[in-house]
C-alpha distance (Angstrom), angle and dihedral (degrees) to the residues before:
residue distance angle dihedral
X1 . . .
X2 3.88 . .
X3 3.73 115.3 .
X4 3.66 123.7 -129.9
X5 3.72 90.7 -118.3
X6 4.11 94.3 55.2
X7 3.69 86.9 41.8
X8 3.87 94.4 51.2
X9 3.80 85.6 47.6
X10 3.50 99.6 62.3
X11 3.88 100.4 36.5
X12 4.34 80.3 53.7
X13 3.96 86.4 55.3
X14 3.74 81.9 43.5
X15 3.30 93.6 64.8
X16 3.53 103.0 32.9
X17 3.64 79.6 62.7
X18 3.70 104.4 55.4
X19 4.25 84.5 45.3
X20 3.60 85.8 64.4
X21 3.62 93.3 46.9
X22 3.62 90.9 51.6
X23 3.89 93.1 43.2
X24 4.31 86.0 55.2
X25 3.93 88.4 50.7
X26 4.04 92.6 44.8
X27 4.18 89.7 50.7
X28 3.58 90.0 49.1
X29 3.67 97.6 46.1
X30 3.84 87.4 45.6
X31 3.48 89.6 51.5
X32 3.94 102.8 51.2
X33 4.40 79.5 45.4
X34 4.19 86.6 52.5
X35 4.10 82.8 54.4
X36 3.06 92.3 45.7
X37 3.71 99.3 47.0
X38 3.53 85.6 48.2
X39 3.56 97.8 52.8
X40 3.57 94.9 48.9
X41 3.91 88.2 53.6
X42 4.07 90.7 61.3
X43 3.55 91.6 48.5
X44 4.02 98.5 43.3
X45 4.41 79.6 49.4
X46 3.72 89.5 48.2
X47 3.73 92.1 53.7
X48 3.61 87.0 41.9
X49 3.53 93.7 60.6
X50 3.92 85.1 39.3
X51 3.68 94.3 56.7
X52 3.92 90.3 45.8
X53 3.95 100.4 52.7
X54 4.09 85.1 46.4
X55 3.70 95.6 54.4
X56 3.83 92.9 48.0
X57 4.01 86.8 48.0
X58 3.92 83.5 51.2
X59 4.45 88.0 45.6
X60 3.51 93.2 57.0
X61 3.74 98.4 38.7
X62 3.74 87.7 56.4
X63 3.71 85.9 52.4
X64 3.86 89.5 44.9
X65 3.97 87.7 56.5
X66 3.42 99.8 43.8
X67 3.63 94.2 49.3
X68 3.64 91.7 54.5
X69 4.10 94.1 45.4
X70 3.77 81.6 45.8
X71 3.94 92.3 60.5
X72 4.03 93.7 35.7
X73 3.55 97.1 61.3
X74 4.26 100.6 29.3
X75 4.05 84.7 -125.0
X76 3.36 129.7 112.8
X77 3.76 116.5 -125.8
X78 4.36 86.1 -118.9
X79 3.90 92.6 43.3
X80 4.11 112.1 98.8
């Protein structure tokens, strides 16, 4: 006969055994999330830059326009 003690033992080795399992599945799902995370970063930087070089191509077409409205009509665009 097994005593409660041995049998206590093993079920607590057991368990410590399926925490380590479940600590190996949690760092490699963290890790594929930390790729992820970091992929996501390039991208949201890439569009970053994106968004940057498209507003200054907006900038100086506004300037583009206004210049040309500006020589059109003789007037300024601050003049009343």
């Amino acid at each position: 006969m097994v005593s409660d003690a041995a049998c206590r033992g093993d079920g607590l080795h057991a368990g410590f055994g399926i925490v380590k399992s479940d600590l190996g599945v949690l760092r490699l799902y963290v890790g594929r999330l930390d790729q992820k995370v970091g992929s996501l970063d390039a991208k949201v930087s890439s569009l970053a830059g994106e968004v940057r070089a498209l507003r200054e191509r907006a900038d100086r077409h506004q300037s583009q326009i206004v210049e040309l409205l500006t020589r059109l009509t003789g007037r300024s665009p601050g003049a009343s």
